[in-house]
SEKOL-456510 format. One record per residue: residue in three letters; x negated, y, z negated of N, C-alpha, C in turn. Coordinates in pm, whole numbers, padded with zeros to 5 digits, always signed. Atoms other than C-alpha are relative to their C-alpha. Layout:
! SEKOL-456510
ALAXYZXYZXYZ
...
***
This chain:
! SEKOL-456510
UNK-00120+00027-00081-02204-00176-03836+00093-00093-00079
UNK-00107+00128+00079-01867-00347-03993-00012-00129+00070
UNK-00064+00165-00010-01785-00735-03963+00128+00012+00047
UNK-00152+00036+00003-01445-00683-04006+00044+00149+00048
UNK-00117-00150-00063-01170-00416-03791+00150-00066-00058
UNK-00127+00020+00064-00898-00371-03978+00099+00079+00115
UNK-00093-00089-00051-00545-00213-03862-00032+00180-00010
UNK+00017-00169+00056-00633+00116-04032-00150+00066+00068
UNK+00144-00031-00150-00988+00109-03809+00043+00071+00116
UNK-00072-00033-00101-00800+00091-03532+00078+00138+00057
UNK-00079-00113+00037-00590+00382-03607-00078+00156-00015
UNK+00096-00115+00001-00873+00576-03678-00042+00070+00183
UNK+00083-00021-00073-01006+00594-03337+00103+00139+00095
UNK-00071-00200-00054-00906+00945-03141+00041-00053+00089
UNK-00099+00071-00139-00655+00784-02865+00078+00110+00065
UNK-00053-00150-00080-00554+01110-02665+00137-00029-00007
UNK-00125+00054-00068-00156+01126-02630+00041+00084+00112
UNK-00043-00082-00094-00113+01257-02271+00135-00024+00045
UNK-00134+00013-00119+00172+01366-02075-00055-00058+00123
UNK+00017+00063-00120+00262+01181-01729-00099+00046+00080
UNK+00049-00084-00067+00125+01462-01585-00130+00022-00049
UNK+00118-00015+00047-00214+01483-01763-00030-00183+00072
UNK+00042+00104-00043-00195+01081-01681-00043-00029+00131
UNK-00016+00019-00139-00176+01105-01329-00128-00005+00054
UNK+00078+00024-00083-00494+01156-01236-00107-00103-00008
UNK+00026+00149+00034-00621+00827-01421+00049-00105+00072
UNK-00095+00077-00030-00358+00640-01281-00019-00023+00144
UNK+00014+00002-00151-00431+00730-00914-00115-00021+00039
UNK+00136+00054-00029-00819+00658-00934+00021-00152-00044
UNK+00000+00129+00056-00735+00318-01134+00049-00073+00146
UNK-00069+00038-00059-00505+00266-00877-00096-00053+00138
UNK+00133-00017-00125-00785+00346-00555-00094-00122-00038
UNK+00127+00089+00036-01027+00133-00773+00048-00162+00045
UNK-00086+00155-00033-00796-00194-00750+00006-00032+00163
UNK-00032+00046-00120-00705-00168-00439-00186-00062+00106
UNK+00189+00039-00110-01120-00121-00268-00003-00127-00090
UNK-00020+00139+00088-01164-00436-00565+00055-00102+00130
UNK-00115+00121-00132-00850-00641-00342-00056+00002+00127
UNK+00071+00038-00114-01016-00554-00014-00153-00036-00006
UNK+00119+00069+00020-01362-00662-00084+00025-00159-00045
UNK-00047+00201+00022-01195-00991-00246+00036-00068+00149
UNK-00030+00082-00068-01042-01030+00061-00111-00053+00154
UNK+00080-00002-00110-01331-00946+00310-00089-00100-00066
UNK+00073+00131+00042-01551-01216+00075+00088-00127+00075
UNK-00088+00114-00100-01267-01469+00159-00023-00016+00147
UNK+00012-00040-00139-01314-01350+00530-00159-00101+00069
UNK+00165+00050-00089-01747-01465+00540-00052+00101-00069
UNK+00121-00044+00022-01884-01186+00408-00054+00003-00140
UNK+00125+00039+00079-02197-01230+00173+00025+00142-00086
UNK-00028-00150+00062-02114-00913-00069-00115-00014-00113
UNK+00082+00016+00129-02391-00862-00372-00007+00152+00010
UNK+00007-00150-00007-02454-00499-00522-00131+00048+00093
UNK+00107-00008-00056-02804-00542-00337+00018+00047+00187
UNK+00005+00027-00160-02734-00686+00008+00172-00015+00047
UNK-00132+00045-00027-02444-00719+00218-00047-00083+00156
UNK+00008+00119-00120-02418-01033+00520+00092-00025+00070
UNK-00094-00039-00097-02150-00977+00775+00005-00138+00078
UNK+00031+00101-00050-02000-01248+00923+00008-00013+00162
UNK+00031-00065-00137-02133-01232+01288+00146-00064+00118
UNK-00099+00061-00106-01911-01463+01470+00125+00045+00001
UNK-00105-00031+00028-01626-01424+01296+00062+00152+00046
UNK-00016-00157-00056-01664-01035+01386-00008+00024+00145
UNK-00010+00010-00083-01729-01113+01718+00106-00057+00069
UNK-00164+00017-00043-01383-01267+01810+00067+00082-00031
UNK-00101-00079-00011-01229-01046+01640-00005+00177+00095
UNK-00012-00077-00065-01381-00786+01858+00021-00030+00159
UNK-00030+00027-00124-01348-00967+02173+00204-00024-00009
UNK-00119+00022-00010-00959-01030+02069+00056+00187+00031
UNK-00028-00109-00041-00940-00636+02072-00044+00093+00074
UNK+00100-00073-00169-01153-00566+02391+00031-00136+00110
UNK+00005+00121-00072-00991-00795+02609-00050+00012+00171
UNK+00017-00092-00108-01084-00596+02939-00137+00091-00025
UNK-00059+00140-00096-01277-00689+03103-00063-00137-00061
UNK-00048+00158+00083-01251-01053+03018-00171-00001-00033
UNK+00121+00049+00080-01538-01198+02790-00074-00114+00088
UNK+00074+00062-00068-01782-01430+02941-00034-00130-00108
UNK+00049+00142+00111-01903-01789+02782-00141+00028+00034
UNK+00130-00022+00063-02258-01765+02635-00079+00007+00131
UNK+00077+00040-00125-02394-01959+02924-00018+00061+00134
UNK-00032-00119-00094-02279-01689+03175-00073+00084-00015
UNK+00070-00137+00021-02507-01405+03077-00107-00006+00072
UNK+00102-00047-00088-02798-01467+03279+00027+00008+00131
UNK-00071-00089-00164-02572-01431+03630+00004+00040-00042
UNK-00127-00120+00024-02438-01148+03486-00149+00110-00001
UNK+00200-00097+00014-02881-01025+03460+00051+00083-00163
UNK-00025-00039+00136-02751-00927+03074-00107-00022-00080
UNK+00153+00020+00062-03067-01133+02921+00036-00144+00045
UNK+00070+00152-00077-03192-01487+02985-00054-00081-00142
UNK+00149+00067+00100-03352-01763+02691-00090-00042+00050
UNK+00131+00057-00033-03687-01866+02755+00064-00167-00011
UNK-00052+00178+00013-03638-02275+02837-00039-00027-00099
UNK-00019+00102+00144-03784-02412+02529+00082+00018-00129
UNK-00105+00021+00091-03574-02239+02310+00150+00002-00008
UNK-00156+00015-00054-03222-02339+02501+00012-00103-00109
UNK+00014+00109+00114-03277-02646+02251-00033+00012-00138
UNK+00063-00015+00131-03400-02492+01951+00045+00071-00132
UNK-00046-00022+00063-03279-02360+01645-00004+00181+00007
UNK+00035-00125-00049-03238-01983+01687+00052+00115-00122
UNK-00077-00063+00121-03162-01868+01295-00095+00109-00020
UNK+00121-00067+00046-03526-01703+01253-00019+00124+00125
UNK+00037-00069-00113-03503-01471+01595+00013+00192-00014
UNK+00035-00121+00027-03585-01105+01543+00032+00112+00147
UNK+00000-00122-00081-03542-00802+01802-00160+00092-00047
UNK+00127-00043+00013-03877-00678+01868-00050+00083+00158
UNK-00073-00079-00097-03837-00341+02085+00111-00059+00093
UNK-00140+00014-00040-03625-00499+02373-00013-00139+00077
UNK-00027+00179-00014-03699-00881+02345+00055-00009-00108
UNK-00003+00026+00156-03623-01082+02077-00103-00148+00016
UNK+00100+00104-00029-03865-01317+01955+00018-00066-00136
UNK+00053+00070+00112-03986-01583+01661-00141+00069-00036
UNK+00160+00012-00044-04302-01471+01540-00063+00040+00141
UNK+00051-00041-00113-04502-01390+01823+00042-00080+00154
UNK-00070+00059-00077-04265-01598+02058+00106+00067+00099
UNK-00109-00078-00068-04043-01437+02300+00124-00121+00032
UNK-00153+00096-00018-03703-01614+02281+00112+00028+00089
UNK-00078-00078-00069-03501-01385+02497-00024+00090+00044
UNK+00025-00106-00038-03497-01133+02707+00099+00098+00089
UNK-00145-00109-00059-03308-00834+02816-00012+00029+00170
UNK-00014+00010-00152-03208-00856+03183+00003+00133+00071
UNK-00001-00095-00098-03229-00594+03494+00140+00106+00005
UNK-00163-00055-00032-02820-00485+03435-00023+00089-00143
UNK-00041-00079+00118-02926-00316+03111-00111+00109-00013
UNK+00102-00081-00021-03076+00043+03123-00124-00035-00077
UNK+00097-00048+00002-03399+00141+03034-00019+00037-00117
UNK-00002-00072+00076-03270+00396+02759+00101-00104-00086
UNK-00080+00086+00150-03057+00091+02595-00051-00136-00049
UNK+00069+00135+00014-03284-00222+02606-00020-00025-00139
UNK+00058+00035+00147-03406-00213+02248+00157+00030-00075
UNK-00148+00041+00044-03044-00156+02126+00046-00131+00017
UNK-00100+00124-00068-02898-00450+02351-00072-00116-00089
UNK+00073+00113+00071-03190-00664+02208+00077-00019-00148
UNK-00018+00014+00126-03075-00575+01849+00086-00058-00010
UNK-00177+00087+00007-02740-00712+01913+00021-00125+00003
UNK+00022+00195-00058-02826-00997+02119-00084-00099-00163
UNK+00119+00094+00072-03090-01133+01855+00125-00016-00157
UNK-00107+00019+00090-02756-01061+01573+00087-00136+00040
UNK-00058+00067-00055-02568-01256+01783-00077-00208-00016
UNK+00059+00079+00047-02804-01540+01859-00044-00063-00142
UNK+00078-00015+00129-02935-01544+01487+00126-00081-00077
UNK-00157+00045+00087-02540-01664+01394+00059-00083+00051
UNK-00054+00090-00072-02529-01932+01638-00016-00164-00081
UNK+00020+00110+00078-02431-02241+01447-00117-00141+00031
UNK+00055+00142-00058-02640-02458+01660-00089+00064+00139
UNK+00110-00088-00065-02910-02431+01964+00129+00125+00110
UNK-00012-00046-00139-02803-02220+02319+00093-00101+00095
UNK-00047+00154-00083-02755-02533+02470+00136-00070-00041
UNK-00140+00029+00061-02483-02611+02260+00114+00083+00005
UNK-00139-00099+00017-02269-02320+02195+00016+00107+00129
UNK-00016-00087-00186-02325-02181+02603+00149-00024+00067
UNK-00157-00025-00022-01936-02310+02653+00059+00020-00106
UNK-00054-00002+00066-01850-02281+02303+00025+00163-00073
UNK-00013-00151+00059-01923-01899+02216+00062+00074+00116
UNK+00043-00111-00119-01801-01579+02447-00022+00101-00075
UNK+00073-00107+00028-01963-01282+02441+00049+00100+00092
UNK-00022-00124-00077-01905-00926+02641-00052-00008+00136
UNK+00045+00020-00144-01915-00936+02978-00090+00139+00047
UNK+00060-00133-00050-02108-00580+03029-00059+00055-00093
UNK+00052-00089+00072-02337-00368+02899+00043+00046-00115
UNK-00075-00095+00108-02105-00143+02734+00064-00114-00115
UNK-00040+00140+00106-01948-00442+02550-00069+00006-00120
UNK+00166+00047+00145-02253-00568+02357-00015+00163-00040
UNK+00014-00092+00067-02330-00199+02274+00085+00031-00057
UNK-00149-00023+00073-01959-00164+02139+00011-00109-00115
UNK+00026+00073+00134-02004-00461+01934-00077+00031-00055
UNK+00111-00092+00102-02320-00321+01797+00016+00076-00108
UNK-00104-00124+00063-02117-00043+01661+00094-00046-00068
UNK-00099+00056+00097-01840-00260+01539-00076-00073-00118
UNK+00058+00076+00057-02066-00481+01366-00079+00094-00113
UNK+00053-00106+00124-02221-00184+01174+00071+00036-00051
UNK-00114-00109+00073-01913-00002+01097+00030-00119-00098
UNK-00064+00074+00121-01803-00345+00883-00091-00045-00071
UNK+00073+00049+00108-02104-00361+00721+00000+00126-00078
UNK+00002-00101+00053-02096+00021+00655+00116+00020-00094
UNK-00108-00032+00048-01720+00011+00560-00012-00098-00182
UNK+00037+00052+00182-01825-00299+00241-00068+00128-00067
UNK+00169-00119+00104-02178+00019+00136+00154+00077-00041
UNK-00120-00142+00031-01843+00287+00140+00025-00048-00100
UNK-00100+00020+00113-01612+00081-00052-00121+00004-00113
UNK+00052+00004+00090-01877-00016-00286-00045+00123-00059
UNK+00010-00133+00046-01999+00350-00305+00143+00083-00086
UNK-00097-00072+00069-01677+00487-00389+00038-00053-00129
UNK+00007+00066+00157-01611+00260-00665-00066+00026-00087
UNK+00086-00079+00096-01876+00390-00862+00028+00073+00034
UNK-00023-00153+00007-01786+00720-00769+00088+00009-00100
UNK-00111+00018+00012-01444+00624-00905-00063+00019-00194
UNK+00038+00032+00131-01626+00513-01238-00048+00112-00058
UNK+00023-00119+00015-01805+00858-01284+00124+00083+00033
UNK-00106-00104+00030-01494+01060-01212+00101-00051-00110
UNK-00044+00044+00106-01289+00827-01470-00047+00070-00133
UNK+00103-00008+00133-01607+00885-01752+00073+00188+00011
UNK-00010-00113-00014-01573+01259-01665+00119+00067-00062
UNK-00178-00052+00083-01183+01328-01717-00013-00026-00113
UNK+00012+00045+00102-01229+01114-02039-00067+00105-00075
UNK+00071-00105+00106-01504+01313-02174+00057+00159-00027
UNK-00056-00109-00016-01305+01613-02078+00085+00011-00079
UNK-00130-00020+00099-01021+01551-02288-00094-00028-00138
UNK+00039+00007+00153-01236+01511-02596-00099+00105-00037
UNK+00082-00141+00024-01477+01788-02531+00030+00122+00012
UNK-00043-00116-00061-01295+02026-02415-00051+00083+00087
UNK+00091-00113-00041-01406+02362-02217-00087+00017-00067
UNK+00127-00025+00035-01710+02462-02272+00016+00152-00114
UNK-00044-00129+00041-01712+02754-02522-00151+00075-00015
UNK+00115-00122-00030-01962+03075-02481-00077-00055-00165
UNK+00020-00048+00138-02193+03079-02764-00055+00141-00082
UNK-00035-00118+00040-02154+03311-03045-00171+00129+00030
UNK+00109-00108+00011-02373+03646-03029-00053-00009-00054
UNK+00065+00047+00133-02662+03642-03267-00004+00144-00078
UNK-00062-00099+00118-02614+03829-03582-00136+00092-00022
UNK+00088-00078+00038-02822+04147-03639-00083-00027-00097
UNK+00089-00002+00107-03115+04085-03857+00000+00167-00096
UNK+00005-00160+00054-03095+04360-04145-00150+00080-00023
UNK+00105-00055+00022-03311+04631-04157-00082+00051+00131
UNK+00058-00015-00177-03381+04594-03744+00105+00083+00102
UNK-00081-00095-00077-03197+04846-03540-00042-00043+00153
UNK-00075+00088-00115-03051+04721-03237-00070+00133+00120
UNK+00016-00125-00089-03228+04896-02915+00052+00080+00082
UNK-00131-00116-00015-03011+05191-02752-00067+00085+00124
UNK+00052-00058-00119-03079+05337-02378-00059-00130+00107
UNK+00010+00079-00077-03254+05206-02111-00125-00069-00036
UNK+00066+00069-00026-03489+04950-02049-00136+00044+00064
UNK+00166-00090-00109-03866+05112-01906-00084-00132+00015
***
């Protein structure tokens, strides 16, 4: 390998010269790529935890903004949900730290602890859903029950909490997309590239009669 790149290196290297129109379709993936890039910068800014591995949604933050666009019917404060028979905490952990709490069918628990539980107002066929939500929810509460029962609201109904459920996936699904497409982006880039230097594919040639071997003539038995 050289040390040194000269000007005349440089010069060497095969630099395609396309028309606009050959450019264009570089130009409009570069373009796609920047932009998913800018919204992932800005949804990091936002809370969320982005890595190519994992992604960490930020719960609360997603939860206002879905109660600001479900205002009907009105949201409820934390502490409200067990009138409402939605779910209930077990008393010892109204006080307790509630970062470790799991959905486990249609409680949620610590470990073999039941921390919550899904109330009489929520079918049958949605309990282990509602749990999953609730225990998201809980799980992102800066502080115990006891604390954030006037400081959080939450969905006043059934349908609610299962609608956040759904929102709350779609913006973790919408970071997997962007990130998917971006590598897509990177493989259709490589692709065009190699295309302009490889060209079409060309047939290859027939193979040349060996002399002396007569070529066979009729059909096939």
């Amino acid at each position: 390998m050289k040390e040194d790149v000269y000007p005349d290196d440089i010069k060497a290297i095969p630099v395609k010269l396309l028309p606009p129109e050959a450019q264009a379709p570089f130009i409009e993936r570069a373009r796609e790529r920047h932009r998913l890039w800018a919204e992932l910068t800005v949804m990091a800014q936002q809370g969320f935890r982005i890595t190519p591995a994992n992604v960490e949604i930020p719960i609360l933050a997603l939860l206002e903004q879905y109660l600001a666009g479900h205002p009907i019917p009105r949201p409820i404060q934390l502490y409200q949900a067990p009138a409402t028979r939605l779910f209930w905490v077990n008393e010892p952990w109204l006080t307790r730290d509630l970062a470790r709490v799991r959905a486990v069918g249609d409680a949620v628990k610590v470990r073999g602890d039941v921390v919550a539980e899904v109330g009489a107002a929520v079918p049958a066929s949605q309990r282990e859903r509602f749990a999953q939500v609730l225990a998201r929810v809980l799980a992102a509460l800066p502080s115990t029950f006891a604390d954030q029962g006037e400081l959080t609201r939450v969905p006043a109904d059934v349908d609610g909490w299962l609608a956040l459920g759904d929102f709350l996936d779609a913006a973790r699904q919408g970071v997997r997309d962007r990130q998917a497409r971006i590598k897509a982006i990177g493989r259709e880039i490589d692709d065009l590239a190699r295309a302009l230097y490889n060209g079409p594919a060309h047939p290859s040639p027939a193979p040349r009669p060996v002399r002396g071997v007569r070529e066979p003539t009729g059909p096939l038995l």
